[in-house]
N, C-alpha and C positions, 0 to 999 in steps of 0.2 A: 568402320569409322571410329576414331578414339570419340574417347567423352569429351575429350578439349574442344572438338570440332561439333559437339552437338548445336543441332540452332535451337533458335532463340528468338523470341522481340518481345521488344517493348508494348504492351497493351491496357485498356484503360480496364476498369469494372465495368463499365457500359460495352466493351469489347466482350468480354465475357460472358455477360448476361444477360447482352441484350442485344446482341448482333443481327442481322436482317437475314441473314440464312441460319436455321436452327442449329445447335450443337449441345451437347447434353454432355455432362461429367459425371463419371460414375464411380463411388470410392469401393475398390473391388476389397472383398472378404479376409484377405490378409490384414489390410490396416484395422489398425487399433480404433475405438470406439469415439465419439467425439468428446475430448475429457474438457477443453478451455473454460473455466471457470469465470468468478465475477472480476476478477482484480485481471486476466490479459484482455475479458472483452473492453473492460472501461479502460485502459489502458488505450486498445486501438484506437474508440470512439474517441479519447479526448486526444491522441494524437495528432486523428487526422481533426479535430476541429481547431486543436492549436494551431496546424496549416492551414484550414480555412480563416482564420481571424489572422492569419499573416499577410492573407492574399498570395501564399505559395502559387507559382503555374502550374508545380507538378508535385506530389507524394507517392513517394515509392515505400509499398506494405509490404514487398518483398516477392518470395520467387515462386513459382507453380513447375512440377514436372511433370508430363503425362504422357502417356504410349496413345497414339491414335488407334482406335482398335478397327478404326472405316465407317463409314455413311457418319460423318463426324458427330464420336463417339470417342471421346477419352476419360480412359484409365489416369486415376491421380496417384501416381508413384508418390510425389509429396508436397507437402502443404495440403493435406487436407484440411486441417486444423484452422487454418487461416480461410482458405477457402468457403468451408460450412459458416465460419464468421461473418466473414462478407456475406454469404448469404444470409443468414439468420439478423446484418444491422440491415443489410435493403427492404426485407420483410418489417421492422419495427422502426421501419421509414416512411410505412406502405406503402413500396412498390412493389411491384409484382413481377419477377423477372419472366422476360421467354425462355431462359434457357433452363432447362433443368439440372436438377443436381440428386444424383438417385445412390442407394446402394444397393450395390450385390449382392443376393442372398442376406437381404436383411429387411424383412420388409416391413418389421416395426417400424426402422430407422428412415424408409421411405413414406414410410404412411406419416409421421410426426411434422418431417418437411411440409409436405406435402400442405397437411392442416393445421400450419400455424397462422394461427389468430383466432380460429375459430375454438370455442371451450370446450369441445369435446376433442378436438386435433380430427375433425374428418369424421366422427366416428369410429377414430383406429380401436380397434381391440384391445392394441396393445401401446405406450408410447415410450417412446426411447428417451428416458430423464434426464439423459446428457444435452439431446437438444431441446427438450422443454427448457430447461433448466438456462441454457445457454440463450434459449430465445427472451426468458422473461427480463435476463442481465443484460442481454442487449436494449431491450425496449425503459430496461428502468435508466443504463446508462445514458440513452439521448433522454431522455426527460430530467434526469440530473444535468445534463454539461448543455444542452443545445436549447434556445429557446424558441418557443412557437412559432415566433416571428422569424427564427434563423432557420427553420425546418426544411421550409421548401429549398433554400440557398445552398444550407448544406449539403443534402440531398445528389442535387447536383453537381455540388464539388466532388460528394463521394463516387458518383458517376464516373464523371467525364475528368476530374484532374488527379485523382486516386489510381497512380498505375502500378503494374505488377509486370517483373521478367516471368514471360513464358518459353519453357524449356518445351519440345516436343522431341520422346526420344525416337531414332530411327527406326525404322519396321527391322532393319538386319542385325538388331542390337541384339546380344546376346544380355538379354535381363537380369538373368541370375548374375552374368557380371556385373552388370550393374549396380544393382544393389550391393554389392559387396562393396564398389568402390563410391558407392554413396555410405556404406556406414563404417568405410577406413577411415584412418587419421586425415586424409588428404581430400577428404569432399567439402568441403569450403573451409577456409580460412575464417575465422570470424575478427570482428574488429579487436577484441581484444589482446590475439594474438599477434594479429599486426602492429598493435602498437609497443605489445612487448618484445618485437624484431626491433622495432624503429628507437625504442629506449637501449636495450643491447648493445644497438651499433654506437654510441656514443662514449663508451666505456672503453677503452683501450688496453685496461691493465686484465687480465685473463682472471686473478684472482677476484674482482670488484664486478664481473658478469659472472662468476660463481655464486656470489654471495647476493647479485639479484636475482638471476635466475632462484636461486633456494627460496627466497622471500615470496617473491611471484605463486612460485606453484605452490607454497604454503599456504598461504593467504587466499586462495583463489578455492580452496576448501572450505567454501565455506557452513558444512552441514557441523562441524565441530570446534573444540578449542583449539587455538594455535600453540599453546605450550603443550599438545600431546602430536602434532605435525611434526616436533622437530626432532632430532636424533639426542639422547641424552648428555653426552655432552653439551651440543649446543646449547639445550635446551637449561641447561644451568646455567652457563656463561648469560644468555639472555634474559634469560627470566628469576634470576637470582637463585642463592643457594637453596631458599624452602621454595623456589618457583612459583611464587607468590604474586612478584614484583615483576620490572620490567629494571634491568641492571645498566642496559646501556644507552649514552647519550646521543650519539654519531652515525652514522653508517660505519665511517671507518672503523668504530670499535669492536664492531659486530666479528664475531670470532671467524676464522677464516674456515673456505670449505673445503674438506680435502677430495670427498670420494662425489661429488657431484658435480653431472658435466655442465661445462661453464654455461651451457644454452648454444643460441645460434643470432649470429647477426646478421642476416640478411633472410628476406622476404621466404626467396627462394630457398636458400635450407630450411627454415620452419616451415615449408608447402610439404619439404620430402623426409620430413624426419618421422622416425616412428614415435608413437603414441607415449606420451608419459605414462613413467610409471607410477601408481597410488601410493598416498603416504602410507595408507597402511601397508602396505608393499614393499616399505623400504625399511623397517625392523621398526616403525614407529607404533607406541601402544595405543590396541585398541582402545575407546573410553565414552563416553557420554557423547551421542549427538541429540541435533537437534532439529528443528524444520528453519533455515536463515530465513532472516526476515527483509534481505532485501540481494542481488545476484548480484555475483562479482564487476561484469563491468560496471552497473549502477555502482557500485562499491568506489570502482576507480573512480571515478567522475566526483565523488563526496572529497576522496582525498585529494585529488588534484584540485579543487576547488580551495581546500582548505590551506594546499601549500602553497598556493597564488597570492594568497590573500594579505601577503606583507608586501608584494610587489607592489613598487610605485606603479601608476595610470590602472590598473586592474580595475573591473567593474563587475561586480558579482552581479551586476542585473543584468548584464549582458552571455554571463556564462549559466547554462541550462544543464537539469539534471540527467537529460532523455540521452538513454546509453546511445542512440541512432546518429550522437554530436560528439560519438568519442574521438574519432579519428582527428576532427576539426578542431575539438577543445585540447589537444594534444599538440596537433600542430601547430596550434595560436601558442601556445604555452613556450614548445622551442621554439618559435620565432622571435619571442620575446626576450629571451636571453641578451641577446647583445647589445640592444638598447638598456638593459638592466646594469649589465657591466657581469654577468654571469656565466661563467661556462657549461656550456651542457652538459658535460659530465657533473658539473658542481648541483645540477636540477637535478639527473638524472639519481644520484646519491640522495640528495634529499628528500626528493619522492618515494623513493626505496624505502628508507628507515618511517617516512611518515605513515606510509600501507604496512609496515609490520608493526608499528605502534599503534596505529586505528584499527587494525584488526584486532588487537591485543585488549584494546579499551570497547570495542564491538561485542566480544563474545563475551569477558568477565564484566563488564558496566551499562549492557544492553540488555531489555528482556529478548528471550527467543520461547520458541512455541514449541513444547512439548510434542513429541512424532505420535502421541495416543492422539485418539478423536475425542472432541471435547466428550465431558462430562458434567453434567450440572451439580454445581457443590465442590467440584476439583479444579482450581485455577491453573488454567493449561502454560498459562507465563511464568516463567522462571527468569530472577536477575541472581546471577549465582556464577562463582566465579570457582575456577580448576583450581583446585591445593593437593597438593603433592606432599608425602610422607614416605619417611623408610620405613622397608622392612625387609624381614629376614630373606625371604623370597625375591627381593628387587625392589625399587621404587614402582609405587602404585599412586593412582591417585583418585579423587573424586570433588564432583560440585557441590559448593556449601553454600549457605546463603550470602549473597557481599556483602549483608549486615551483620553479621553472627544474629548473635540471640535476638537481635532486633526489641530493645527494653523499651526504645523512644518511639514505636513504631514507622523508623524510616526505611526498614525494608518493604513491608505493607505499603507506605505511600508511594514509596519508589516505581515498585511495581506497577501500581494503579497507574499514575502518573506519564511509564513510559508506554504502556499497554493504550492507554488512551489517546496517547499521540499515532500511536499504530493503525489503531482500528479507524483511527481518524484519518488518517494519510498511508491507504492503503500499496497506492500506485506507486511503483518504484520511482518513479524520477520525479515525484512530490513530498518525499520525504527530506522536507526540508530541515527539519526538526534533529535528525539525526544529523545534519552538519554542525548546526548548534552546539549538539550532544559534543560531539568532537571535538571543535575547538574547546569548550568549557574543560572537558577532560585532559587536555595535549596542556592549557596553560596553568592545570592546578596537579599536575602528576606526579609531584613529590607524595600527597594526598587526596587521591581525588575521590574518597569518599565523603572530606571533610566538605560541607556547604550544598553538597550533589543535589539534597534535597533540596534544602530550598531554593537551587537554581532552576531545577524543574517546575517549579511551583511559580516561581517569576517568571519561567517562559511561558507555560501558560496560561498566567493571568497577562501578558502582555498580547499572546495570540488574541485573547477576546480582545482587552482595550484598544489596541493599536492596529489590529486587522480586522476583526469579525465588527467592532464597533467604533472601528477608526475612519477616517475619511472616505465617504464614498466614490470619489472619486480611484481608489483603489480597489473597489469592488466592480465586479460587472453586474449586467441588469438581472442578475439572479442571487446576489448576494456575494458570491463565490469572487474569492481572490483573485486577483489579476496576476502573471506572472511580476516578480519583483515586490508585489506588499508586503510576502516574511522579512525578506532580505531590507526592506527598508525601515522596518519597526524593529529590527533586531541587533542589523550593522549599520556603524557611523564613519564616515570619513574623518579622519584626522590627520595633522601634518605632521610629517615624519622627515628627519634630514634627508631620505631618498626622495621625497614628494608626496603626495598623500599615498594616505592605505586606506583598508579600512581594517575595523574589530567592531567585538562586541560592545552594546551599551551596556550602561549600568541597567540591568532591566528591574533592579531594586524599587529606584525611585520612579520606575515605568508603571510599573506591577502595583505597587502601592494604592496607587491612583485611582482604583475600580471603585470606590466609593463614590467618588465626586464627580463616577459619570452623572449625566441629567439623563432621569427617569421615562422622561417625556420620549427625550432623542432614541433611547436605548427600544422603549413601547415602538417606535414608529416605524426604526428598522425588523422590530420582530412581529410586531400586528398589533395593531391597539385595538382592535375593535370596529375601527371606523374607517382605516384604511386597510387591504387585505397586504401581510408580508409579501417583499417580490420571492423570497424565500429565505430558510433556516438552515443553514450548511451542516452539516451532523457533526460538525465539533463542537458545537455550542450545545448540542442535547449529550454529547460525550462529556464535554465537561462539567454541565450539571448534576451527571449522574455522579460521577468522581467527588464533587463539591457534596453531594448529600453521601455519599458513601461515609466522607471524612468525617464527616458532622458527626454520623453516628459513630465513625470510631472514636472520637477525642470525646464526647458529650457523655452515651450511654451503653457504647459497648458492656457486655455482661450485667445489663440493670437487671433490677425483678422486674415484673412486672405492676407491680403497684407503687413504681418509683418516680420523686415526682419530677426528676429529670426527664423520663422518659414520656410523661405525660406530656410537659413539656415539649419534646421533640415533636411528634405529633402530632398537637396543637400547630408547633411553628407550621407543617407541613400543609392545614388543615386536610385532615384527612383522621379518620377512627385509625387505633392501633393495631396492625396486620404482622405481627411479633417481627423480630430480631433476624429472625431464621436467614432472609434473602437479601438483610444487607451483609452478613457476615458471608453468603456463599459467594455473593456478586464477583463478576469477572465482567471483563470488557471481551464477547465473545466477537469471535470475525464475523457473523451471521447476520449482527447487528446492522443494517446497511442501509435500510428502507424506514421513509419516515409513511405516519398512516394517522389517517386523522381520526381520532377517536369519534366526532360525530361526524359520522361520511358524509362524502359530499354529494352520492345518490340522497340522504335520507334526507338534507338541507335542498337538495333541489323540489323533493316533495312535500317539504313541510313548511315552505317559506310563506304560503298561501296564509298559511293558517296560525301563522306568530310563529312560524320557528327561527332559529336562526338566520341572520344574514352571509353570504359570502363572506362578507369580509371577518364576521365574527369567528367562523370557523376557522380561518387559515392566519391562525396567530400561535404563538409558542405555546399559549397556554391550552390548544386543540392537539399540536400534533406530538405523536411521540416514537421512539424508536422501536422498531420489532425488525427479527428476520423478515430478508424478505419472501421467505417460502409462506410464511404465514400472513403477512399481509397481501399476497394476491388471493390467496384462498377464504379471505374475509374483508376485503375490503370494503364490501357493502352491507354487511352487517351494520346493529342498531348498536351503541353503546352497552344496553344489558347484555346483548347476545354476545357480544362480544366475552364481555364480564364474565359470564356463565361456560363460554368455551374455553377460555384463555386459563381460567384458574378452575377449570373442571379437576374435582376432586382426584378422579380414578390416575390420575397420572398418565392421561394417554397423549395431554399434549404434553412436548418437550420444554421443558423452561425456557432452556435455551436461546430459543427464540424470544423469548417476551420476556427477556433478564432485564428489562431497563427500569433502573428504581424507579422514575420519574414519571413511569406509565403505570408501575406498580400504586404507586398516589392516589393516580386520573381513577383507577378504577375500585381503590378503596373508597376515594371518596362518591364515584358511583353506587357502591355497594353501601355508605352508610345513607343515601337514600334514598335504598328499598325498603316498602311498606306505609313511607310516608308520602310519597305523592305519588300522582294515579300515574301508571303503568305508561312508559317511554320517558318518562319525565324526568329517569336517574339525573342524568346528563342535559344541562342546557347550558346556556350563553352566561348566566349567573355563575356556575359553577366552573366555566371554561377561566372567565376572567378574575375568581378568586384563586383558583390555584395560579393561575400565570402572576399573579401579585405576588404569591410564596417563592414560584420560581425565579422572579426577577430580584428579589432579597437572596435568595439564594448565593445567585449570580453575582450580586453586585457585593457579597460579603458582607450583605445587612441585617444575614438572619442569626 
């Protein structure tokens, strides 16, 4: 039987897992470990709930292969990965599936399944830190995105309207071919190659699908920089003589290709064509990579977004970032054309030059994340841009900082700045921020270092005024953005002889403005005390940190210690002096994920009897604060001292890392100043939650 004739059907997760006659999956010893970390589980979980609040009938998560091995019993050739997901969000959904899901000769990996929920995992001996690790990101992501009330609804959505293609391959299948033709060029197509067939076919001049095709598979690399993808010549012609710059204006001027082939226009020849070959494969020099911080299709969907965005009737709240809408946002795009008065090769050129110019402004005017594991003290983000030199040997080159010596410190802020919108909009098709980014760069590119900073710095302060602290009605009942709030605090309609468009606002006179929020409104959305917050979204404790980081670098970078700026700082903060050291090492690390109330809400549930805190005094900005989340489930019900005592344990045996947030560094200095003075639990109370949240909110509002 070929592979094209294998079956297949359509089934739910309730098919899967909970079927009325048993069936069990079992991911046999060849496959690799279960690696899905926090940013595809949240990713999943907020997929399918942005289908459930659409009222979708059906969400397709994608595809399952498996060999029937008899007394139904399948082998997961693949999607494991998805698979164990699914399992791992029904568990921190609590359900409890019938079917099981076991592995082979792995029985750490089945024992850890097995006892998820329970604190020991069953008992196991031993537990597999892939799916711990993956179970605790699942259960923090529905408690971020899903609320109480929506739990049981959801639930079920993920059940019963959540479906998945299941392959089953034949018992006469020769396996080992299989696999071979599952990890050839020709084992699925993915969307983005379809829509690079479907751009292709629109280009009729053989030179002008030379010169996309090149840009495509350059750009689509994207672990490095793009002026080391290309062939040296080009790579002068484009990138000017020191390959510094970006030289040319058009697509048409882009220097033509001689020795690569033009691509393929149709569906069908890119099913049968062999495998590209790698740039570095094609005499291009090795040089600096990096970890990218967002995947080529999400990539397309930024650009295409951005080259829409002069079109008359276009509606950026109608077009989405989630790469699963490429094919759709593609085809709306050329359909558009001819109500435009455009021809589709004339889209198809323009898109081209805009993907190798955003890629261009992506890698030298983005940060990207160093391929070491973090380090505490070593900032893993780099905004640094490829410069190229002669020499006797050939052109070499290397990354430099985009600020040079940085005298004015706007490569430092820079940094901070886009590092914080990072960590803060992890998920690839929520990085709205980096559209921004884009456009700001595409319309100031004769210079776009000049302003860079402080356009960052307006955006923002406009994310908090205009989203985080703007109309609630653009929030949902957990604080958290509704799709379209960036896009409507950011882009304005205006009329253009084509009809309207839209651009950017002045975010100057937006940004400005955080002064003259009201205190009250600001307290109410974040916890006053009296009300509990519906919640605190982690950009807002990201940007407070960034905001005292700055503080200390313009105020008292490099003071003594008996300086009385620095006393000053300090004071502002209330909090005793805890030196210099941890704002100068500060980095905005991806760990950072989890918020954790400093006085838990086991210890408020026991102490309310007896004058402790209330609810609602707890869960206000000035209680909670950022830590990895590996370290806030392993302490979450600790008392404030104890916390204090493990967190900043001398011997160095916890990692910084985790507990990098200045803002929590504060909470717990000023627990620490006082010790000795009142009797024992007392570091921390409701007094001291609501004077730091006073510093913090001056902080915030640029009053400190």
């Amino acid at each position: 039987m070929s592979v094209s004739a294998l079956p297949l059907k359509e089934v739910s997760i309730a098919d899967l897992f909970f079927s009325a006659e048993r069936q069990a999956f079992e991911v046999p010893i060849y496959q690799r470990n279960y690696a899905w970390g926090m940013d595809e589980i949240t990713a999943l979980v907020q997929d399918v709930y942005d289908a459930f609040k659409a009222g979708k009938p059906t969400y397709f998560i994608g595809t399952l292969v498996t060999f029937h091995k008899g007394k139904r019993i399948y082998e997961v050739i693949d999607g494991q990965q998805r698979l164990t997901t699914i399992y791992l969000v029904l568990r921190s959904l609590g359900e409890l599936p019938r079917n099981e899901l076991t592995y082979r000769s792995r029985k750490k990996s089945t024992d850890t399944i097995v006892g998820l929920g329970a604190a020991d995992f069953g008992g196991a001996a031993r537990v597999d830190d892939g799916i711990a690790s993956g179970f605790e990101s699942a259960r923090k992501a529905i408690e971020d995105i899903v609320s109480e009330s929506e739990r049981h609804r959801y639930a079920e959505f993920f059940k019963e309207r959540v479906h998945i293609i299941f392959y089953q391959v034949p018992k006469d299948i020769d396996l080992n071919h299989y696999f071979e033709v599952m990890n050839s060029r020709g084992e699925q197509l993915e969307q983005h190659e379809v829509v690079k067939a479907m751009l292709l076919g629109k280009l009729d001049d053989a030179g002008d699908r030379a010169k996309f095709n090149q840009i495509w598979e350059r750009c689509s690399q994207m672990d490095g920089y793009i002026q080391q993808k290309f062939p040296g010549n080009a790579a002068s012609a484009i990138f000017g003589p020191s390959r510094n710059g970006f030289e040319v204006g058009s697509f048409d001027e882009l220097p033509a290709v001689d020795s690569v082939d033009a691509g393929t226009n149709s569906i069908n020849e890119l099913k049968d064509a062999p495998p590209e070959s790698s740039a570095s494969s094609s005499g291009v020099r090795a040089g600096a990579r990096f970890q990218p911080i967002i995947d080529f299709p999400n990539f397309l969907l930024i650009v295409l977004k951005l080259t829409r965005m002069g079109d008359a009737g276009f509606d950026p709240a109608s077009f989405t970032l989630d790469d699963k809408e490429l094919l759709k946002q593609f085809d709306t795009a050329l359909g558009a054309n001819a109500k435009l008065g455009r021809t589709d090769t004339r889209f198809v050129k323009e898109f081209g030059y805009n993907l190798l110019l955003s890629k261009f402004f992506l890698d030298n005017y983005i940060v990207h994340h160093a391929l070491d594991e973090e380090r505490p003290g070593d900032n893993p983000w780099k905004l640094q841009r490829w410069e190229w030199h002669a020499s006797e040997s050939g052109d070499k080159g290397y990354p430099t900082n985009l600020f040079g010596a940085d005298d004015d410190g706007s490569q430092a802020k820079c940094v901070h700045l886009l590092s914080m919108f990072e960590v803060s909009f992890t998920a690839r098709q929520r990085k709205n921020y980096l559209l921004y980014c884009m456009l700001y760069l595409h319309a100031h590119r004769d210079d776009p270092r000049k302003g860079y900073l402080l356009f960052l710095s307006d955006l923002a302060r406009t994310y908090l005024r205009d989203v985080y602290l703007g109309p609630a009605e653009g929030l949902n009942d957990k604080n958290t953005p509704k799709p379209g709030s960036f896009d409507a605090a950011v882009l304005e309609r205006v009329e253009a002889p084509s009809g309207a468009v839209f651009q950017m606002r002045d975010l100057r006179s937006t940004a400005e403005g955080c002064k003259g929020l009201d205190r009250e409104e600001v307290l109410a959305r974040l916890g006053d005390g009296r009300t509990a917050t519906r919640g605190i979204p982690l950009f807002v404790f990201n940007y407070i940190d960034y905001l005292l980081w700055a503080k200390y670098f313009d105020d008292v970078r490099g003071s003594a210690e008996n300086a009385a700026s620095r006393k000053a700082f300090f004071e502002s903060l209330v909090c005793g002096d805890f030196g210099l050291d941890a704002f100068k090492d500060f980095y905005f690390s991806r760990t950072r994920r989890s918020l954790e109330h400093y006085y838990s809400q086991a210890l408020q549930a026991r102490k309310v009897s007896c004058g402790g805190p209330t609810v609602a005094q707890i869960n206000c900005l000035g209680n909670f604060a950022m830590i990895g989340h590996d370290m806030n489930s392993s302490g979450s019900d600790w008392s404030p001292k104890v916390k204090l005592d493990h967190y900043l344990d001398p011997s160095g045996k916890v990692s910084r890392v985790s507990v990098a947030s200045l803002k929590f560094l504060i909470m717990m200095q000023a627990c620490k100043d006082n010790e000795g003075t009142r009797a024992a639990g007392e570091e921390w109370v409701y007094d001291d939650i609501e004077r730091h949240q006073a510093a913090m909110v001056k902080v915030l509002l640029g009053e400190a």
